[in-house]
C-alpha positions in Angstrom: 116.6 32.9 -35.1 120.0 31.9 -36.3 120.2 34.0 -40.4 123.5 32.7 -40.9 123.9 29.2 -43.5 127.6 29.1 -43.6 127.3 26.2 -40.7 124.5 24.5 -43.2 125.8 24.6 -46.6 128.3 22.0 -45.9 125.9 19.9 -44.6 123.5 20.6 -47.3 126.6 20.1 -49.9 126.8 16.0 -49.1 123.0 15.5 -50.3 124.2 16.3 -54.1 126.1 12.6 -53.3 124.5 9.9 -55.3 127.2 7.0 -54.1 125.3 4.5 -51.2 126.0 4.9 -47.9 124.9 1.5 -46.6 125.2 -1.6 -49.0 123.0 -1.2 -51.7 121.3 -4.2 -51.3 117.9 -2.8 -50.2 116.3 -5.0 -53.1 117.1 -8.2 -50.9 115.0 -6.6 -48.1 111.5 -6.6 -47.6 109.3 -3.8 -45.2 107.8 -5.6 -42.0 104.5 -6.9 -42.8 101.0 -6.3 -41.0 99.7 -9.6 -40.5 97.0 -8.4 -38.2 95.7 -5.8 -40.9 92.2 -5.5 -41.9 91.4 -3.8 -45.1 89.6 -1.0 -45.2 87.3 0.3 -48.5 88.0 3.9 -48.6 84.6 5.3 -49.6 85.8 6.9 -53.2 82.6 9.4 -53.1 82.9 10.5 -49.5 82.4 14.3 -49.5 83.4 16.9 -47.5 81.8 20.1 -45.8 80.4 21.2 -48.8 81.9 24.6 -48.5 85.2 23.8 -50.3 87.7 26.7 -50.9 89.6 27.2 -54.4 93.2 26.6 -54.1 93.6 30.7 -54.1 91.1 30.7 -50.9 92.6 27.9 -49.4 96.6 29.7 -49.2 94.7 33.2 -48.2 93.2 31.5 -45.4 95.3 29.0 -44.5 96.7 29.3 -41.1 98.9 27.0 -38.6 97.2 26.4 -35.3 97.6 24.0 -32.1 93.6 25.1 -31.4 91.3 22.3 -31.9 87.7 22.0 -31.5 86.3 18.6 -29.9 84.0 17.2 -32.7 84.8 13.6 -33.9 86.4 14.2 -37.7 85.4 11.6 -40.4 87.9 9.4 -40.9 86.7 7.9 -44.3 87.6 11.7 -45.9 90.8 11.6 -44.0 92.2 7.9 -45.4 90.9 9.1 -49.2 92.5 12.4 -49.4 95.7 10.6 -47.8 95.8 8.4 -50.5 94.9 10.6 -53.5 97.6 12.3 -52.3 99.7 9.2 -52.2 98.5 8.7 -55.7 99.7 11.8 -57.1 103.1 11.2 -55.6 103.6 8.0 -57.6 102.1 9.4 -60.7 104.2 12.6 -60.8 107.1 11.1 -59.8 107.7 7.5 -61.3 109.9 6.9 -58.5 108.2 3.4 -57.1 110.3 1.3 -58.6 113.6 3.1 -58.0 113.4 3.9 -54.4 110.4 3.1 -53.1 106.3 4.1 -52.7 105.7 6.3 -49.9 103.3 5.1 -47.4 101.1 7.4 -44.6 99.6 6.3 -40.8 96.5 8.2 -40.2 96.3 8.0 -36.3 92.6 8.6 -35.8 92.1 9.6 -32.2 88.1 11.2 -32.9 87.2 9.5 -35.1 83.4 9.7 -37.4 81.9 6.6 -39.0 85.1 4.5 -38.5 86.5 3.3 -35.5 89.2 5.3 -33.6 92.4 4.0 -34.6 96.2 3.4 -37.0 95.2 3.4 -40.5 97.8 2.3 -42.9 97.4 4.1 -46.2 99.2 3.7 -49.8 98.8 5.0 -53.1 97.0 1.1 -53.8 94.9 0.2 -50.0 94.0 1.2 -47.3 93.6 -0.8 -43.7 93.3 -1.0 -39.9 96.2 -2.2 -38.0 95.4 -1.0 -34.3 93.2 0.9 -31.9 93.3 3.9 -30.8 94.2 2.5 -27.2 97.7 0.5 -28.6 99.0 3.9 -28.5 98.5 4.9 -25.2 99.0 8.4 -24.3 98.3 10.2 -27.3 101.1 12.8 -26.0 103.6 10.5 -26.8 103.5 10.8 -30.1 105.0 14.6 -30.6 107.5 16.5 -29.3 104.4 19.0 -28.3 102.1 18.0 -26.5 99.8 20.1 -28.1 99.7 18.0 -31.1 97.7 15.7 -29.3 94.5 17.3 -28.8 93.9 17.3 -32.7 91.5 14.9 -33.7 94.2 13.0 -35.4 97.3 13.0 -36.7 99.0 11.3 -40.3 102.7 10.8 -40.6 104.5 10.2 -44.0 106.9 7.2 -44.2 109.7 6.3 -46.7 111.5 3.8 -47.5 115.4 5.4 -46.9 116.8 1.8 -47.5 115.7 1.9 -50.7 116.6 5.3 -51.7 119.9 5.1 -50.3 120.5 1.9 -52.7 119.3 4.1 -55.6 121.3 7.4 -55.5 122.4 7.9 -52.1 122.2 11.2 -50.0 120.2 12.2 -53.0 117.8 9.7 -53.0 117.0 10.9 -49.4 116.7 14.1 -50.1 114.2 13.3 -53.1 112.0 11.4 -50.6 112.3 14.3 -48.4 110.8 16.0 -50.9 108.6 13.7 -51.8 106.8 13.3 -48.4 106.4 17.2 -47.9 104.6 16.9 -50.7 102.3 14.3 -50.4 102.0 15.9 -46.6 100.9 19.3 -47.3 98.8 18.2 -50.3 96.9 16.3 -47.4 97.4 19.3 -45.3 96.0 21.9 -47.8 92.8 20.0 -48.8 92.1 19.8 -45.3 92.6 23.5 -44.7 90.2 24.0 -48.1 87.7 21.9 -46.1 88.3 24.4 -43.7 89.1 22.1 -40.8 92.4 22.9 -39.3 95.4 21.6 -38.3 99.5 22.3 -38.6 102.4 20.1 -40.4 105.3 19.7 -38.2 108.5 17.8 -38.0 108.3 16.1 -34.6 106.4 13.0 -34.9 107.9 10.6 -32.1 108.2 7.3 -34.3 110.2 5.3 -31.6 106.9 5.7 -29.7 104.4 3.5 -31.9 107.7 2.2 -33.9 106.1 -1.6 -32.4 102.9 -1.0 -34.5 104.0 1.1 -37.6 106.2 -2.1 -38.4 109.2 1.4 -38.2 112.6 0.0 -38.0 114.0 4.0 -38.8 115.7 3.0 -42.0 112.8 1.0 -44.5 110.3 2.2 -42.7 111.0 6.0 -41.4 108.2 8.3 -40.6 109.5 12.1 -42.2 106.8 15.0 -42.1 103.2 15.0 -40.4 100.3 17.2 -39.5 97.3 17.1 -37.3 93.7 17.6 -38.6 90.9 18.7 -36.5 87.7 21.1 -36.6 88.6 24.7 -35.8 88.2 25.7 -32.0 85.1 27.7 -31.9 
């Protein structure tokens, strides 16, 4: 593995740059709609295992694994602890308004109590806008194949249009931020529900880009993780 960040830092320099790149006009455009949505009511009370670690539990025993079990994972406790962690974006951020909300797509492939499927979620609703057969080969959707055998996967979007209006190179690198977040807030409450799963950085947008409404600039999928029960 390459130790050496002279080839990075001038790269990583240019994200201080707050001046837009494109034309700062994002506030004339609007994110592709879902016309075909149906809402979903994410079941607020919807518990988990039972068995729930303590945040000090949860990072001693966290692990990163491509080793799923088989078992169907409940989608309802999948879409709420996506969007409390959307919720807890917008809250701690206050950065909405200025360069946009963040938004996840919970790709349920085994799914319990809801049907497989593309769930939109944000900090405000939740809804169905597919099944699980629009996709196709589930394969298609990372750069690892391996990522497919999870029960499902949830990819963070933002809205770069927006935060390039707003402060440039830095207003990417604050959604960036932002989404890892969000992501591996997700990522550890599944792990303290000790169901397993990895974040990774090779989520295939163009692949589903037809039904995520992702045009790679208001709409660009940036972090995501799989979820699944632990391989027994």
């Amino acid at each position: 593995m390459r130790t050496d960040p002279s080839m990075m830092e001038p790269l990583l320099g240019t994200f201080a740059d707050r001046a837009p790149s494109g034309d700062g006009l994002a506030a004339n455009r609007s994110l592709l709609p879902f016309a075909d949505a149906v809402p979903v009511d994410v079941e607020a009370q919807a518990t988990g295992s039972g068995r729930t670690l303590d945040l000090h539990d949860t990072l001693q025993a966290r692990r990163s694994t491509l080793q799923y079990g088989k078992a169907p994972v409940r989608t309802d406790l999948i879409l709420r602890w996506v969007r409390e962690a959307l919720v807890r974006d917008a809250d701690d951020w206050g950065l909405d308004d200025a360069c946009g909300p963040l938004e996840a797509f919970v790709f349920a492939l085994r799914s319990e109590g809801r049907p497989a499927g593309i769930y939109r979620v944000t900090a405000r609703e939740a809804s169905f806008i597919a099944p699980a057969s629009a996709v196709g080969d589930p394969q298609s959707l990372g750069i690892q194949m391996e990522f497919a055998d999870g029960a499902g996967i949830v990819t963070v979007c933002a809205n770069l249009d927006a935060a390039d209006s707003w402060t440039g190179a830095h207003g990417f690198r604050l959604c960036a931020v932002r989404a890892s977040m969000a992501l591996y807030d997700f990522h550890l409450r599944c792990q303290s529900d000790r169901l397993a799963g990895t974040v990774f950085g090779g989520f295939i947008g163009a692949s589903v880009r037809h039904l995520i409404q992702s045009d790679g600039v208001t709409r660009h999928p940036l972090l995501s993780a799989t979820y699944a029960h632990p391989a027994s």
